[in-house]
C-alpha positions in Angstrom: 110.0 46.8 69.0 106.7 46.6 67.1 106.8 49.0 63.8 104.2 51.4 65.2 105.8 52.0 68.6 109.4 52.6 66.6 107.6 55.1 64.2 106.3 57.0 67.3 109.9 57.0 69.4 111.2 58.5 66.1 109.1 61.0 65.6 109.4 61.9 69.6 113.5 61.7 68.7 113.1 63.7 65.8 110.6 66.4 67.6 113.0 66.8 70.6 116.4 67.1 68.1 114.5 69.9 65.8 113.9 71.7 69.6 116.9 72.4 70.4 117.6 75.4 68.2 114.1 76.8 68.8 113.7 79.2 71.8 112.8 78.4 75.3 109.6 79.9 76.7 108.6 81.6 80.0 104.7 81.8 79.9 103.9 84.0 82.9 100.1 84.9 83.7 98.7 86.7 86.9 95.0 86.7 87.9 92.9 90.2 87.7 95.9 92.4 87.1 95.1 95.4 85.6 97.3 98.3 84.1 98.4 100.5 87.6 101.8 99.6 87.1 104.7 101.9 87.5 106.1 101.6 83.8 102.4 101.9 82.7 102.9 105.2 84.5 100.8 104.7 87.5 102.2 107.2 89.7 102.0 105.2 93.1 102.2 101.4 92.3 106.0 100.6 92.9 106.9 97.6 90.3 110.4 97.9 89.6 110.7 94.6 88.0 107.7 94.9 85.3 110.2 98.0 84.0 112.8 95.4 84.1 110.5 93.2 82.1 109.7 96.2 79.7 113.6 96.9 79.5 114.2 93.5 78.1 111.0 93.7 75.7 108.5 95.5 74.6 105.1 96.6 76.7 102.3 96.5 74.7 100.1 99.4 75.9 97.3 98.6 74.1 96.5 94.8 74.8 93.2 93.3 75.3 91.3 90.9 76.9 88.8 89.1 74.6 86.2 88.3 77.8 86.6 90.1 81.2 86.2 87.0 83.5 88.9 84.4 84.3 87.5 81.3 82.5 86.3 82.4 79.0 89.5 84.6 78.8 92.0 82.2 80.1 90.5 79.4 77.4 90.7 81.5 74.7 93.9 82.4 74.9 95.0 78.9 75.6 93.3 77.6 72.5 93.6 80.7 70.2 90.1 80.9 69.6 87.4 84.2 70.7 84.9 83.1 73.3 81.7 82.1 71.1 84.3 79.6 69.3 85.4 78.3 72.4 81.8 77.8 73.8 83.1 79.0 77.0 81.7 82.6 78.6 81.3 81.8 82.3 83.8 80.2 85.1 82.0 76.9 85.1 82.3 75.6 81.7 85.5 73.5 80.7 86.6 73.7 77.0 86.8 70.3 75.9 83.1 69.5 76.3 83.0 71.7 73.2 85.9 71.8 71.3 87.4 68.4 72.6 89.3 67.9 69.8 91.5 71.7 69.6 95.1 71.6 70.3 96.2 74.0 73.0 99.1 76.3 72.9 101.4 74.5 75.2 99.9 71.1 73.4 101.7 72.6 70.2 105.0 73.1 72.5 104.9 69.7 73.6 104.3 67.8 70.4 107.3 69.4 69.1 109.6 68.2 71.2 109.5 70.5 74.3 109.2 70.3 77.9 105.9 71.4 79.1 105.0 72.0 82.7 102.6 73.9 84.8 102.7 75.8 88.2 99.8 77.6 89.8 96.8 79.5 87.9 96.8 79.2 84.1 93.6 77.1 82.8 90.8 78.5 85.4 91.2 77.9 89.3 88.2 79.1 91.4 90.2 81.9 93.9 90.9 81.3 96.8 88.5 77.6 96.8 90.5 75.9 94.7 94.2 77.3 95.8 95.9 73.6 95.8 93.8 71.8 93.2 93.8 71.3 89.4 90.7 73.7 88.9 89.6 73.3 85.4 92.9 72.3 84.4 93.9 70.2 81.0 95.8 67.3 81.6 96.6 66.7 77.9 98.6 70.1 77.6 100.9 69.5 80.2 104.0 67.3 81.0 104.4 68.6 84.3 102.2 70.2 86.9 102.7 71.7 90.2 99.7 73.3 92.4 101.2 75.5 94.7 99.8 76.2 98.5 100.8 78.6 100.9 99.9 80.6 104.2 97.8 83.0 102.3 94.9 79.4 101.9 95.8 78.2 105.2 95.1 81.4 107.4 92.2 82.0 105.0 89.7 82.7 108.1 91.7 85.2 109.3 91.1 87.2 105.8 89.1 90.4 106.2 85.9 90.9 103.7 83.5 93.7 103.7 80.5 91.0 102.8 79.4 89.9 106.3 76.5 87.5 105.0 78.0 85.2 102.8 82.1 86.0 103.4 82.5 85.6 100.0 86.5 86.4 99.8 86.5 85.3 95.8 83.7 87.6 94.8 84.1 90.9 96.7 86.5 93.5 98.0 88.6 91.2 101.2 92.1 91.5 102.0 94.9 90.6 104.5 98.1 91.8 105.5 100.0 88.9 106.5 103.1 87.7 108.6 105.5 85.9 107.7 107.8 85.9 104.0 107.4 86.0 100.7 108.0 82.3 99.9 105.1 81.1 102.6 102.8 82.9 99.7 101.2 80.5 97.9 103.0 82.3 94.8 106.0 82.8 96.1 106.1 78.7 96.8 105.0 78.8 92.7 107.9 81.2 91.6 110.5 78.6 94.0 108.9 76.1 92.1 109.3 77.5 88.6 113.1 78.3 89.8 113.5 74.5 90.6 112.6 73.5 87.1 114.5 76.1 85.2 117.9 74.9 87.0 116.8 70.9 86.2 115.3 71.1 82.9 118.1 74.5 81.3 119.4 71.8 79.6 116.9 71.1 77.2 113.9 73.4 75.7 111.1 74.3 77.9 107.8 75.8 77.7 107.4 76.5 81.3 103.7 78.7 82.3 103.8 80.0 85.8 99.8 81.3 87.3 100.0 83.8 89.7 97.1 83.8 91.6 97.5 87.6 92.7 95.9 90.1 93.1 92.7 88.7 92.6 91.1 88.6 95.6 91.4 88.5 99.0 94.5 91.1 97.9 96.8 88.9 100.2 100.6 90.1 101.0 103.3 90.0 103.8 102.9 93.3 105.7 106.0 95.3 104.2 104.1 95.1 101.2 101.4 97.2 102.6 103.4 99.3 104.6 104.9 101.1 101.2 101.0 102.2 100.4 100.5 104.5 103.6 96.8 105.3 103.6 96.9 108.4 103.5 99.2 108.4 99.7 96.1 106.6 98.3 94.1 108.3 95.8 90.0 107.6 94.9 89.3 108.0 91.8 87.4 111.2 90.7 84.4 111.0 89.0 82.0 113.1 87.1 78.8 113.8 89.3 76.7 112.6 86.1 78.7 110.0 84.6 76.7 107.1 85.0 73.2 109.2 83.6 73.9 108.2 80.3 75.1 104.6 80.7 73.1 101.8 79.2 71.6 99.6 82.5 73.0 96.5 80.4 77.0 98.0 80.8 76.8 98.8 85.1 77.9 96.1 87.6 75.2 96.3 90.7 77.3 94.1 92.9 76.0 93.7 96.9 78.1 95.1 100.1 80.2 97.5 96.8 78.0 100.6 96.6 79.0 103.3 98.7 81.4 102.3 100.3 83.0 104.5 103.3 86.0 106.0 101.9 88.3 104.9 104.2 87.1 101.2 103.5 87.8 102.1 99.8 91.2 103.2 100.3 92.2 100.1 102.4 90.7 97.9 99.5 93.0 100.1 96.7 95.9 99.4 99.1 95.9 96.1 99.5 95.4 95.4 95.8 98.2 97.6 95.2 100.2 95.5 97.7 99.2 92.9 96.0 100.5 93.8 92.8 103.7 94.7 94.3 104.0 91.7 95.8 103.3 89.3 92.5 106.3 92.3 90.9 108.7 90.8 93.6 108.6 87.2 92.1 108.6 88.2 88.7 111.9 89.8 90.0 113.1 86.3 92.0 112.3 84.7 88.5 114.2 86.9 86.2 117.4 86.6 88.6 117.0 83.0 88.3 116.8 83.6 84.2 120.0 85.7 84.3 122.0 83.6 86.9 121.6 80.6 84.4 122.3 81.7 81.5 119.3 81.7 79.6 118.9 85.1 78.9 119.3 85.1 75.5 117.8 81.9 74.7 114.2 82.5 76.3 111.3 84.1 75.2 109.8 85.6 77.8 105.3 86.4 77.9 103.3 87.8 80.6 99.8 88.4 80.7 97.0 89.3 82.8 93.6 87.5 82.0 91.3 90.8 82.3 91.6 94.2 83.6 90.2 95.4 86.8 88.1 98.5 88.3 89.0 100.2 91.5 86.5 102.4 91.7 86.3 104.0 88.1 82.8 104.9 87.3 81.8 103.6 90.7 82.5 100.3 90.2 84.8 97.5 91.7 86.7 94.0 89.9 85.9 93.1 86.3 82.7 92.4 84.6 82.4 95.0 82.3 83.3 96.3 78.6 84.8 99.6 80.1 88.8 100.1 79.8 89.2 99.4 82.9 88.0 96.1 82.5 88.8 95.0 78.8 92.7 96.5 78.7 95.6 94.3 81.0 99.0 94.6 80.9 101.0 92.3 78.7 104.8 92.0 77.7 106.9 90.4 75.4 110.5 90.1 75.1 112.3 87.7 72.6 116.0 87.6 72.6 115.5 87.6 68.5 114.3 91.2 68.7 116.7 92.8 71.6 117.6 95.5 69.3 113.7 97.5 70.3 113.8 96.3 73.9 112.7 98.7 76.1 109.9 100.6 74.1 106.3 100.1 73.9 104.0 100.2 71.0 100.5 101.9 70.5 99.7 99.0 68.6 96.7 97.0 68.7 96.5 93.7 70.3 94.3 90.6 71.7 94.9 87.6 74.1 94.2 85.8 71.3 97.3 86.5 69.8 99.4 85.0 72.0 99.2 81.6 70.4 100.1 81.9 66.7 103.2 84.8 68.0 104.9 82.6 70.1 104.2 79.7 67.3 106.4 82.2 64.3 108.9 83.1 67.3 109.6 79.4 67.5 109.4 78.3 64.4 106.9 76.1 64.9 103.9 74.8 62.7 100.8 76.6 64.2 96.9 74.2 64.2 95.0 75.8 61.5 92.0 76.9 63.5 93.9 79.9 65.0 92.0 82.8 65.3 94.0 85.3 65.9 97.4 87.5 64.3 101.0 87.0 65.1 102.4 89.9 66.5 106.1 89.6 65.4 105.5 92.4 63.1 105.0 94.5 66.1 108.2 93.0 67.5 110.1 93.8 64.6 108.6 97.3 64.6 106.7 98.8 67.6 105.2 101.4 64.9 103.8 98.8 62.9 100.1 97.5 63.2 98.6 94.1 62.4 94.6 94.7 63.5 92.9 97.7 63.6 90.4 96.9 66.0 90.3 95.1 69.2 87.0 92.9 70.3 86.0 91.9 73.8 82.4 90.6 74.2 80.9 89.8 77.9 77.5 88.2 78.6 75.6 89.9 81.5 73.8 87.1 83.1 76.8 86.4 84.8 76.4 88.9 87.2 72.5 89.7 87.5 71.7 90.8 91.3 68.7 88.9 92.2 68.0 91.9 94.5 67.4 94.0 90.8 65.5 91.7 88.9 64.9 93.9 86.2 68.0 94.1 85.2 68.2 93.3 81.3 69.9 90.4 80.2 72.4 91.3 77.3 75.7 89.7 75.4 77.6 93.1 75.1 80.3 93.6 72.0 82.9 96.3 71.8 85.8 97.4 69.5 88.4 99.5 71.0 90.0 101.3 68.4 93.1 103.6 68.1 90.8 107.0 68.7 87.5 105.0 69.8 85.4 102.4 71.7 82.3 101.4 70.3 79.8 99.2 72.1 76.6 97.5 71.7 74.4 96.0 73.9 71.8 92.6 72.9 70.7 92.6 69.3 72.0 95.6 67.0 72.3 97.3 70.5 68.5 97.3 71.6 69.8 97.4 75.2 72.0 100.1 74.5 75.3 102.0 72.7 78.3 103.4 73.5 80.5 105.6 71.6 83.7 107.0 73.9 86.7 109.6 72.1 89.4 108.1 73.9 91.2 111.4 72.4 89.2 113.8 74.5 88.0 111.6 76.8 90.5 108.6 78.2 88.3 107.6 80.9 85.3 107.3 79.4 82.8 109.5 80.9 81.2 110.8 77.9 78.8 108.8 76.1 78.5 109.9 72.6 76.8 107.5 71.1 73.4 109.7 70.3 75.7 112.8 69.0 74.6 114.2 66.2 78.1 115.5 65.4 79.2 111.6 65.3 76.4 109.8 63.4 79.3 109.3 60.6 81.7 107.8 63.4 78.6 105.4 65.1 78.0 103.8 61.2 81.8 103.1 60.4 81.9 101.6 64.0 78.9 99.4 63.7 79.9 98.2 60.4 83.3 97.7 62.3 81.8 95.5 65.1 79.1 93.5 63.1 82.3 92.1 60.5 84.5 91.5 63.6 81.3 89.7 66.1 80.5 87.7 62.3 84.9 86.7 62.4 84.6 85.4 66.2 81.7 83.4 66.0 82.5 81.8 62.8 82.6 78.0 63.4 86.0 77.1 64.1 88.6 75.0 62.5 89.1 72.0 63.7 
C-alpha cells in the first residue's frame, strides 16, 4: 500500500476507534413547524410524544430561527454561520457557490469517525415539487441518503388549494385528508427508513438526520388525523380591530387568494395543519420506540428542530415570511443522556439555530471548524436557569415576497432582536422603512407597537445599539 493511502486508512482507523465512546446522534428536523404543541401548552394540538421528547430533555421555549424561510435557515444551521455569512437568504441559492470550502455539521460527524446518513428534508427540498429528489442537498456531508416518497406525492392532484389560478399547493393554504396508513406517508416511509438504519448501524456511532417534510404545505394526513380536530373545536385567532394601523408596510405579508378568507375555509386550513402536526408527533413516537427497543437510550443524543415558525392567522396573516413571533420562534428540544438528571423542564433561555452546531460538537467531544458563529448551549443543559446570549437575531429580506399586484410595496432587509422582555426591529437602513418595539411582558402577541413611545425612547436606544453590534457580528466575514 502506497504511504499516502496507509496514512489516510489510519487516520479513518483511528477516527472511527476514538468514536466509539462519543455519543450517538438523532438529528430530527420538520418543515414549517411552529410552537402549537401540546407541551408548549397549546390547548388543542394533541402531541403526546413531543412531551415524551420534553420528558427525556429539555424544551427550549425560547428558540429561534435566524431566517424565516426554509433555505437560508436550514443552511445556516447546517454550517453554523447567520444568513449574510452564508450568502444564502432565498430558496434558490445553494451554499457552496459561496462558502464552498465550510465544513458542515454532519461533515464534522463524519470526519471523525461516524456514520452519517440522510432521510427526507434537511438541506432545502422545494415542497411538495421536489418530494423524491435530492433538492439542494450536499453530497459531501453525507454517507448515506435516502429520499423518501409516499401517497401524499402520488395523489398530489387530488390535494385541495384555495388558489384556483396557479394551484400553487407549496406556496398557499392547500390540504388533504387522505386514505390509507401512516407508513404510505411519504414521512412515515422516512421514519421506517430511519428505523431500518438504527437496527443495522446500533453497532457503531451514528449521526443519523431525519427531514420531515410536514406540515408544510399541502397539510397532508390519513383521515383519523383530522377527525381528532372537529371543526367546530377550532379556534381563530382574535385580533385587535387596529392592529395592523401601526405596522411598518415593510413587516406585512400581502400574499394573493389569503386575505379574507371565509372563516369556515380558515378553520379547515388550521385543522389540517394541526392534523399535520399530529401526524409528524406520531413518527417521532414510532422513532423513539425504536430508540428504546434497542437499547440506545442512553447512548444517543437526541435534537429536533423546526426551520422557522409559522402564522395561522395572527395579525391576519398566513405561513412564514415575517420577523413577528409567530414567524421567528419554532420549537426545538434537546435531550442528552449526559444531562438526564434536568430532563423534563424547559428553560427561558435564549437560543438560535445557529447553535446547534458547536452544542452537539462539546456534547460529543469533538473538535468544532473555527468559523462557528454561534454558542454552545451545554451550559443551558447543565442548568436550564443559566443563559449564554442575551439577545436573539433573525433578519429576512422582503423582496422575497413582493406581490406584483402592490408594486409599491418597499423593498427592505428587516433585523430583529428578541430579547427576554423585548423585540426590537428595524426595517432598511437604520430603520428608514420602519421600527418596532413590542413588551412581550404586557403584550405577548405583539399588537402594540411602541416604537414612537415617548415613555420608551430609553428602551428604543439600548435596543438599537443592541441590534447594530449583533447585525455588525452576523455579517462579519466568516472564518474559513
Amino acid at each position: 500500500m502506497q504511504p499516502r493511502r496507509l496514512a489516510i486508512v489510519c487516520l479513518l482507523l483511528a477516527a472511527a476507534v476514538a468514536a466509539q465512546d462519543r455519543p450517538n446522534v438523532l438529528f430530527i428536523a420538520t418543515d414549517d413547524m411552529n410552537n402549537d404543541l401540546g407541551t408548549y401548552g397549546h390547548p388543542l394540538v394533541k402531541t403526546p410524544n413531543f412531551d415524551r421528547l420534553a420528558s427525556l430533555g429539555i424544551r427550549f421555549d425560547r428558540a429561534y430561527c435566524n431566517y424565516p424561510v426554509c433555505n437560508p435557515s436550514r443552511a445556516s444551521l447546517m454550517t453554523g454561520l447567520y444568513p449574510d455569512q452564508t450568502g444564502v437568504r432565498n430558496n434558490a441559492k445553494y451554499f457552496r457557490d459561496t462558502i464552498p470550502s465550510v465544513e458542515t455539521l454532519p461533515q464534522m460527524f463524519r470526519d471523525a469517525g461516524y456514520f452519517v446518513a440522510r432521510i427526507g428534508k434537511i438541506y432545502h427540498y422545494g415542497v411538495p415539487t421536489q418530494i423524491g429528489e435530492n433538492g439542494l442537498d450536499d453530497p459531501a456531508s453525507w454517507e448515506e441518503t435516502v429520499n423518501p416518497r409516499g401517497r401524499d406525492k402520488w395523489e398530489e392532484d387530488q390535494i385541495h388549494s384555495i388558489d384556483p389560478i396557479t394551484g400553487n399547493l407549496g406556496g398557499t393554504l392547500s390540504w388533504m385528508a387522505q386514505d390509507g396508513t401512516d407508513e404510505e406517508q411519504t414521512d412515515g416511509i422516512g421514519t421506517t427508513a430511519a428505523i431500518e438504519i438504527l437496527e443495522r448501524e446500533r453497532n457503531r456511532p451514528f449521526f443519523l438526520a431525519l427531514g420531515y417534510y410536514r406540515p408544510h404545505t399541502p397539510y397532508v394526513a390519513p383521515k383519523r388525523y383530522f377527525l381528532q380536530y372537529p371543526l367546530h373545536m377550532v379556534r381563530l385567532p382574535v385580533e385587535p380591530l387596529d392592529d395592523l394601523v401601526d405596522i411598518p408596510p415593510a413587516a406585512w405579508v400581502d400574499r394573493p387568494f389569503q386575505l379574507n378568507l371565509p372563516k369556515r375555509q380558515q378553520r379547515q386550513a388550521i385543522r389540517a395543519y394541526y392534523a399535520s402536526i399530529t401526524f409528524v408527533d406520531a413518527q417521532l413516537g414510532r422513532l423513539l420506540d425504536a430508540v428504546e427497543r434497542l437499547g440506545l437510550a442512553e447512548s444517543t443524543v437526541i435534537v429536533f428542530w423546526s426551520d422557522h415558525g409559522y402564522h395561522m392567522g395572527e395579525h391576519r396573516l398566513w405561513q412564514k415570511t415575517t420577523l413577528f413571533e409567530n414567524s421567528a420562534r419554532v420549537p426545538f428540544f434537546i435531550a442528552s443522556p449526559a444531562h438526564r438528571r434536568n430532563a423534563g423542564r424547559g428553560t427561558q433561555s435564549l437560543a438560535e439555530l445557529v447553535d446547534v452546531y458547536p452544542t452537539l460538537a462539546e456534547l460529543c467531544g469533538l473538535e468544532p471548524p473555527g468559523h462557528l458563529a454561534g454558542t454552545s448551549l451545554v451550559p443551558i443543559l447543565e442548568d436550564p436557569q443559566a443563559t449564554v446570549r442575551d439577545s436573539a437575531l433573525t433578519t429576512f429580506d422582503t423582496h422575497d415576497r413582493v406581490n406584483p399586484r402592490r408594486p409599491l410595496r418597499p423593498r427592505a432587509v428587516g433585523y430583529t432582536v428578541r430579547t427576554q422582555r423585548w423585540r426590537y426591529t428595524e426595517w432598511g437602513p437604520d430603520g428608514a422603512e420602519g421600527v418596532e418595539l413590542y413588551d412581550h411582558l404586557s403584550d405577548p402577541k405583539e399588537y402594540v407597537n411602541l416604537a414612537r413611545a415617548p415613555s420608551e425612547r430609553g428602551t428604543v436606544r439600548r435596543l438599537k445599539q443592541m441590534l447594530r453590534d449583533r447585525v455588525q457580528e452576523a455579517t462579519a466575514a466568516p472564518r474559513l
